[in-house]
N, C-alpha and C positions, 0 to 999 in steps of 0.2 A: 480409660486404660487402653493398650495397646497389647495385641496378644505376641505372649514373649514364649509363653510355652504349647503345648498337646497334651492334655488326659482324656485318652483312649480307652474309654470303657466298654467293655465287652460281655454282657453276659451270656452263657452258655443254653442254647436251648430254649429262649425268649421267646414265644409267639408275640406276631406281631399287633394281632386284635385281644394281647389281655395287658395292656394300660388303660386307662380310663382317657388317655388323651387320643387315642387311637379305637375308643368307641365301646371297653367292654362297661357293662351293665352294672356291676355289683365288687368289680375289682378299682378301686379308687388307691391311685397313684399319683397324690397331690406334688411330692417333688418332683418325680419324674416330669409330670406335667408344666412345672412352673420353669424346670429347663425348656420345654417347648415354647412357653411363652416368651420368655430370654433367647430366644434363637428362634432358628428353622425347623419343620419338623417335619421329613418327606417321608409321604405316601405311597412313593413305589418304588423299593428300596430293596431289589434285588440280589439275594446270593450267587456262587459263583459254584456251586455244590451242594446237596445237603447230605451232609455227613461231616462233621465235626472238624476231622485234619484237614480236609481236601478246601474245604469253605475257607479254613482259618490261611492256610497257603497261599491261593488266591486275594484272601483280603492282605495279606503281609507282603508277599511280592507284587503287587498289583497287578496281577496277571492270568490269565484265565486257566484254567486247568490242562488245557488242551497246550497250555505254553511251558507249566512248568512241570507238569509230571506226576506229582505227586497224588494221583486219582484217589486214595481210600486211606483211612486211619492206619499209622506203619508204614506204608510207603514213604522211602524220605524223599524230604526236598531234596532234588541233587547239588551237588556244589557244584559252586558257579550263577547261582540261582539270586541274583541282587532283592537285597528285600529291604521295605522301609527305613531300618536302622542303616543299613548302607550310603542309600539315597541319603538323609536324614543329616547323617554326618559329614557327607561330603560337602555340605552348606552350612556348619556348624551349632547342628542340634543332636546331644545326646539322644539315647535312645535304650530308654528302660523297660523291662518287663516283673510287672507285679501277679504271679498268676499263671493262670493254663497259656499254653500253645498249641499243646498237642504235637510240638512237632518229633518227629522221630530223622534223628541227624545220618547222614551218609556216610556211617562208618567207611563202607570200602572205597570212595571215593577218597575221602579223608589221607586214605593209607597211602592211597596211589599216591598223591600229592604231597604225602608227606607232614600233612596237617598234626602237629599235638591237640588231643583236646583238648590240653590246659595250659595251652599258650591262651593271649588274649583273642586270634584270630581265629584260632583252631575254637574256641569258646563260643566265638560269636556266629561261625558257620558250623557248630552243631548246637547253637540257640537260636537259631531264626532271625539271627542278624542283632538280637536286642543282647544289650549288659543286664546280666541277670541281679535284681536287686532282690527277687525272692521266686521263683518258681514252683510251680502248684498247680499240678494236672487235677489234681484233685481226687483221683480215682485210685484205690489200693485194695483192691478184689483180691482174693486169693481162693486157689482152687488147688486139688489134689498135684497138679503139676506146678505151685508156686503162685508167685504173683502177680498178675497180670502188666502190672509197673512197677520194677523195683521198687524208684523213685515217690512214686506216690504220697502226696503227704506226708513229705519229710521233714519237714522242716515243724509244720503242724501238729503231726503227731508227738514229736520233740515236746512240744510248746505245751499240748495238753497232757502229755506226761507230767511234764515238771508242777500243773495245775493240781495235778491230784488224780486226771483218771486212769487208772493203773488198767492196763493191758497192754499184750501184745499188738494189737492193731485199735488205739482209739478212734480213728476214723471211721471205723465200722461200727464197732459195739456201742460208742456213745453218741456221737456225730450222726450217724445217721440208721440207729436203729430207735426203737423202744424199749420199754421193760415190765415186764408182767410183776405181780404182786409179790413172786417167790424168787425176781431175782433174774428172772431168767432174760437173756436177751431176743429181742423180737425184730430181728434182721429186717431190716429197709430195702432190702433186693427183693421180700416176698410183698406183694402189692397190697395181699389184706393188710399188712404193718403201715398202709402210707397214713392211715387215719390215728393212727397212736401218735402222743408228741416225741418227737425225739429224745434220748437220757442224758440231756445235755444242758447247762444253763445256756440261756439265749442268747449273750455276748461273748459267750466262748464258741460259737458254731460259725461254718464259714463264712458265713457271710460278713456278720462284721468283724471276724479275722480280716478279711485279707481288706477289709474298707480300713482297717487300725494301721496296717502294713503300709496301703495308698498312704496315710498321711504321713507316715514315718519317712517314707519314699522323700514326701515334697518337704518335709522339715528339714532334708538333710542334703539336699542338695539345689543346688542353685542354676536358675536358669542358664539357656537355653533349653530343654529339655521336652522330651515326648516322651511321657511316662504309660503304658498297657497293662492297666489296670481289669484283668480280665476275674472274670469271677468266673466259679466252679456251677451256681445253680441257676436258674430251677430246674439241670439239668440233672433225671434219678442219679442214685435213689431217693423217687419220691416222699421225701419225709422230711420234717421240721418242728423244731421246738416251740411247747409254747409259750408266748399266746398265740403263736400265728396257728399253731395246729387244729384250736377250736372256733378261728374265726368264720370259718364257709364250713357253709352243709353243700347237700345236695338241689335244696332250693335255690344255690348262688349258680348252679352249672349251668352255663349256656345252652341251647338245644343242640344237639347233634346234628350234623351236619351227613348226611348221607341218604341215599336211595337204597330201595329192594332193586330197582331196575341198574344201578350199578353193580351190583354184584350179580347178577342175573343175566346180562349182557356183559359182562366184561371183558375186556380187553386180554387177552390170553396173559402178556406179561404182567398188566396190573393187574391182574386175577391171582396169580405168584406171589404177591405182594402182600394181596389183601390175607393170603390161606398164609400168612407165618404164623409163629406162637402168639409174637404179639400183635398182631393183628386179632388172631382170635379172642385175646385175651380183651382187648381195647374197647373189642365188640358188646362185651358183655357190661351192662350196667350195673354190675355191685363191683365191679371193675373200676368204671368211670368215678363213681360216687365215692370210693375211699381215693382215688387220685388225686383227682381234679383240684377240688379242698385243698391237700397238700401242697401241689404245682400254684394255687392261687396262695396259699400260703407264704410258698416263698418269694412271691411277686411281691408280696405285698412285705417282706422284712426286706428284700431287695430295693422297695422301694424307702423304708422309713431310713435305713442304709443310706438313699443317697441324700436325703434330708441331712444325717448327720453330716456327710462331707462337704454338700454345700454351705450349711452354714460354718463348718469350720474354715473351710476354704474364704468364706468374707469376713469371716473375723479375721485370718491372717491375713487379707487381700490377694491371695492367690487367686479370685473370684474374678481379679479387676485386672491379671496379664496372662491369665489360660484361657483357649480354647477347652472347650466342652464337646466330649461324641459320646452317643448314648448309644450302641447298637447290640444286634446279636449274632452268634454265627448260623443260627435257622433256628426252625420252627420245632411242633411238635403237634401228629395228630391227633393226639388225644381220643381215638376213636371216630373222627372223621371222615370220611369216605371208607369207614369198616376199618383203619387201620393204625396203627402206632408207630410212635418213633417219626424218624425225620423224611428217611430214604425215597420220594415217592415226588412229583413236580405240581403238587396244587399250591396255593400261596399259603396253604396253614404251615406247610415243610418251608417254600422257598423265598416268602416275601418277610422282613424283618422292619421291627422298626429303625428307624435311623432320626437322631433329633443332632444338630450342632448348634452350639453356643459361640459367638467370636464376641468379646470383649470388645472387639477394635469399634473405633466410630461410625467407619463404613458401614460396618455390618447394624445400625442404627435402623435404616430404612428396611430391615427384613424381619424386624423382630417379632415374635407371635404368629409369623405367616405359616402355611401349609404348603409344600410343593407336589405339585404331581408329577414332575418331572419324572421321565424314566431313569434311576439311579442304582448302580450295580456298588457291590463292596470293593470294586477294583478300583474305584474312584477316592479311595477315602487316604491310599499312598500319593496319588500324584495331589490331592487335597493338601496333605502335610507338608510335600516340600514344599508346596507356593505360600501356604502361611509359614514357611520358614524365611522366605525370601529366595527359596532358589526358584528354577525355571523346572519342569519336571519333565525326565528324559524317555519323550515320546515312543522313542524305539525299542525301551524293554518296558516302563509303565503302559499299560493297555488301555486303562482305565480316563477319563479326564477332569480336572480341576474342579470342584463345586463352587471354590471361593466368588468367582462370578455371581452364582447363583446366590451366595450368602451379602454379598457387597450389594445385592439389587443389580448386577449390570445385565443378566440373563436371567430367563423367567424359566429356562428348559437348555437340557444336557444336547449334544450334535446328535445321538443316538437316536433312532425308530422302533428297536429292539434289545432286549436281554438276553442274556444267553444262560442255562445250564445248565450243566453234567453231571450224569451217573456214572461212574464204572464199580458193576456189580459183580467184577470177572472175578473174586477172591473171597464171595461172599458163600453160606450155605444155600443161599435161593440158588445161584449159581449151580449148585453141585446138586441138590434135591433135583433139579428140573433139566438137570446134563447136558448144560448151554456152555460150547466153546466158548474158550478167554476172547476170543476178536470177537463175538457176538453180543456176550455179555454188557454192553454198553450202551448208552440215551441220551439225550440230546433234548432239553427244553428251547423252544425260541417262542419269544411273549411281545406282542407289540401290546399299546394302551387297551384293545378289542380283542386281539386273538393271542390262544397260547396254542403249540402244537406243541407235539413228543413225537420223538423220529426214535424208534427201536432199530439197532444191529437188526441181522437173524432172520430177516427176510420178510417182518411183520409190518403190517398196517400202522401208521400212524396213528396218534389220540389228538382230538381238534376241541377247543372250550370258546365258546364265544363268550369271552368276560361282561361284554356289557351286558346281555339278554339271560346271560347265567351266571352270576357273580359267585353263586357257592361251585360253579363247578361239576353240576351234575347230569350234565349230558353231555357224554362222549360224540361230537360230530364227524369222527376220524373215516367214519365208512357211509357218507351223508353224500351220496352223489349230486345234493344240490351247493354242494361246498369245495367240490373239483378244485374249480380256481383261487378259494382263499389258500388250501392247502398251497395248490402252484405257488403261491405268493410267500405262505411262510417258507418252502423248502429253496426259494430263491434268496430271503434273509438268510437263511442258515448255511447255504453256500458258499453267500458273498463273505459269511462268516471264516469259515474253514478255508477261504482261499486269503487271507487274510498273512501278511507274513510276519509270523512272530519269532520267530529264530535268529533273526542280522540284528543281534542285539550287543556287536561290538560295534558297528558306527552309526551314527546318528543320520540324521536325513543331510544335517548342514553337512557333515562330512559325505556324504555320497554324491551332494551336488556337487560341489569343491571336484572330488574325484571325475567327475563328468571328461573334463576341462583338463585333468592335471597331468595325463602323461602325454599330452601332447608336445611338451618342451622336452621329452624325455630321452626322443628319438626313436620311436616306432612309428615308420611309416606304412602304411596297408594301404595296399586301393589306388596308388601314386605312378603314371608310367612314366613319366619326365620328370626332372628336378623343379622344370619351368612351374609345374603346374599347382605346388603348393608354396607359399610363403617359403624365401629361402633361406630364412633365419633360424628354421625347423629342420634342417638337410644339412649345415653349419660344420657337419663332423664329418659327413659323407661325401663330401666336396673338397676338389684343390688338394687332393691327397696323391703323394709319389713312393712307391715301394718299388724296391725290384723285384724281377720276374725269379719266383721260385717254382715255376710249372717243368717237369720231367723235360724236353724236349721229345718234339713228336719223330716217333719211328718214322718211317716208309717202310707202309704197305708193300709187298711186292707180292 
């Protein structure tokens, strides 16, 4: 086969060491894996953010945060802001989304410009560029002031209404709580709840909703097509039905990943970091032990999930003209380096799996390999339009092509390093620790050996030498025998930020072009004689008769 379409899988909150094809111990992800061995599966496969909206925008527009703005969950993408489905289209490939974005659209820009949201345009620049075939942030919290997402499992909630589970918000009560004996509901936000199974049968829960949704997606429409099949888990609330919920104890958990001398020597910001709730929380082992289980839980229906799609996808033959991407938008500490959640630049937040599948012939000679290629998510837009057939438009894609890499004709990306960003100017750490919004801000740069963290704010750097310390646990940032690697990374991060991402109305062809072009146009500079430049160029300024409209001159007297 020949690949005619993109299924863009996404899930939410993936660490990258819990597949079995990526090295974890007791979590076996036999389909997941067997996409690896049908494709390529790279090893260092870096985010562009870690935090949810800002990673997702980056991996959509392929473009670094620092290009498109959108630094924290809520902030919108601005318009004007090209993203995959734009690209996408203009070489004629649909561009669908099944699932989370996160994105939050730019109402007042919108206004300016005049945009409807429910025109097809207005739709598609407050969708992240994609035709919405089902959207599902997944999230429908509700607190004394409302809901945190109107939107939230709308569509879903609908769905498991009409099943039978009667309440005002089934996404919480059954989806992803428990139930005690009397009835009562045993909320999935409280972390003791992650060890209860969810009150839900198992093929009503999200997961293989929105896998039911992906196939209804491919049943109903016809190629070309990139369909963004993103999923809601295993990102909390930690909870799942069973059987996944009995499947791991605390015997399956990994060991922990952390020092007493990191918290003990810490780094004043990531000292901030480690002291949140959930970091305190993540700390604690009757913490870890009802998670973990749950979080491996839904790895492991996430994984039987993509089992069912695959083989659905070869009974239809969809298997034999799509591409396949398997990634996620970050990690999750789980208690590692003392801390939780995503927010923080060790690879358990910032390094993701990423596996591709091509169908095509070419991609024959790469199949089952491992790459260590340095590989950011910026790469995976300019990736689509080349397997579309267009050419990808270097001046606002940041990112570069994989397809090489997948065809066997490159073994490694042009890059030396990764780049990426925090902005924590809108967060509580922010406001607890009374750090100005231009301070509030960090900066990863990673080459294959070294990672560094550039804090705003006037702070020391954090240095990791990957190869001698692969978990990460000695800070070398204040190691005066390591002066000059630092020199080295803040020369990368430099070369970074001087970098021009903003001339993303003409392309490079078009700026050469312009070199050269108003020279016929008639602006001469620099020129004392007419002799002295080509006189084909002067053509208008020459052999000209007017008469004299000048005052005549007084006398002086």
């Amino acid at each position: 086969g020949m690949a005619k379409n993109i299924l863009f899988i996404m899930f939410d909150q993936l660490r990258w060491d819990y597949l079995s094809c990526y090295g974890h111990p007791h979590l076996h992800t036999p389909n997941i894996d067997r996409l690896a061995k049908m494709g390529v599966r790279f090893d260092r496969a870096y985010i562009q953010s870690p935090i949810c909206g800002s990673s997702r925008m980056s991996t959509y527009t392929g473009r670094y945060v620092h290009s498109h703005g959108a630094s924290w969950n809520g902030i919108p993408l601005k318009v004007g802001e090209m993203t995959m489905g734009d690209h996408l289209r203009q070489v004629g490939m649909d561009c669908y989304l099944v699932g989370k974005t996160h994105m939050r659209a730019d109402q007042e820009g919108m206004a300016r410009l005049g945009l409807e949201p429910d025109s097809i345009i207005g739709a598609r620049v407050a969708e992240c560029g994609f035709d919405v075939f089902e959207r599902d942030d997944g999230m429908r919290p509700e607190g004394e002031d409302g809901f945190y997402d109107p939107d939230g499992a709308k569509t879903y909630n609908d769905w498991l209404r009409a099943k039978g589970y009667d309440s005002d918000n089934p996404w919480h009560d059954f989806a992803n709580s428990g139930i005690d004996a009397d009835g009562n509901v045993l909320s999935g936000w409280f972390l003791k709840h992650s060890a209860e199974p969810a009150n839900i049968e198992e093929e009503d829960s999200e997961t293989p909703y929105l896998t039911g949704r992906g196939m209804e997606f491919m049943q109903s429409h016809d190629g070309p097509w990139c369909c963004h099949l993103s999923y809601i888990k295993p990102h909390w609330p930690y909870i799942v039905p069973d059987p996944y919920a009995s499947m791991y104890g605390p015997e399956h958990i990994k060991p922990v990943v952390r020092s007493d001398g990191e918290r003990d020597h810490a780094h004043p910001v990531f000292g901030m970091f480690m002291d949140t709730k959930v970091g305190q929380a993540f700390s604690r082992s009757d913490v870890r032990d009802a998670v973990i289980p749950a979080y491996m839980g839904l790895i492991k229906q996430a994984d039987d999930q993509m089992g069912r799609l695959l083989d659905w996808m070869e009974q239809t033959g969809r298997l034999q003209d799509t591409v396949i991407v398997v990634t996620s938008d970050h990690g999750d500490f789980l208690g590692d380096h003392w801390m939780g959640e995503k927010t923080f630049f060790h690879d358990a937040a910032t390094r993701v799996p990423l596996i591709i599948y091509d169908p095509s012939p070419q991609a024959d000679a790469t199949r089952g390999t491992v790459c260590d290629a340095l590989v950011e998510s910026i790469d995976l837009a300019p990736t689509f339009v080349d397997l579309a057939g267009g050419t990808p438009a270097t001046h606002i894609l940041e990112g570069e092509s994989l397809v090489p890499i997948l065809h066997g004709q490159q073994r490694t990306t042009a890059r030396d390093f990764v780049i990426c960003e925090y902005d924590y100017s809108a967060t509580p750490i922010a406001h607890i620790n009374n750090i100005a919004v231009r301070d509030a801000v960090m900066f990863m740069v990673a080459t294959t050996r070294w990672k560094l963290i550039h804090f705003e704010g006037g702070y020391r750097p954090m240095l990791f030498d990957l190869q001698n310390d692969p978990d990460e646990l000695q800070d070398l940032g204040d190691s005066a025998d390591h002066g000059g690697v630092i020199d080295v990374m803040y020369d990368h991060l430099f070369k970074w930020t001087r970098r021009q991402s903003q001339r993303t109305t003409r392309s490079p062809e078009q700026l050469i072009e312009m070199r050269t072009k108003s020279r016929k146009r008639g602006v001469i500079i620099g020129v004392y004689d007419e002799n002295d430049t080509p006189l084909d160029l002067t053509v208008k300024y020459r052999g000209k008769r007017v008469p004299n409209k000048q005052r005549p001159k007084r006398d002086v007297t």
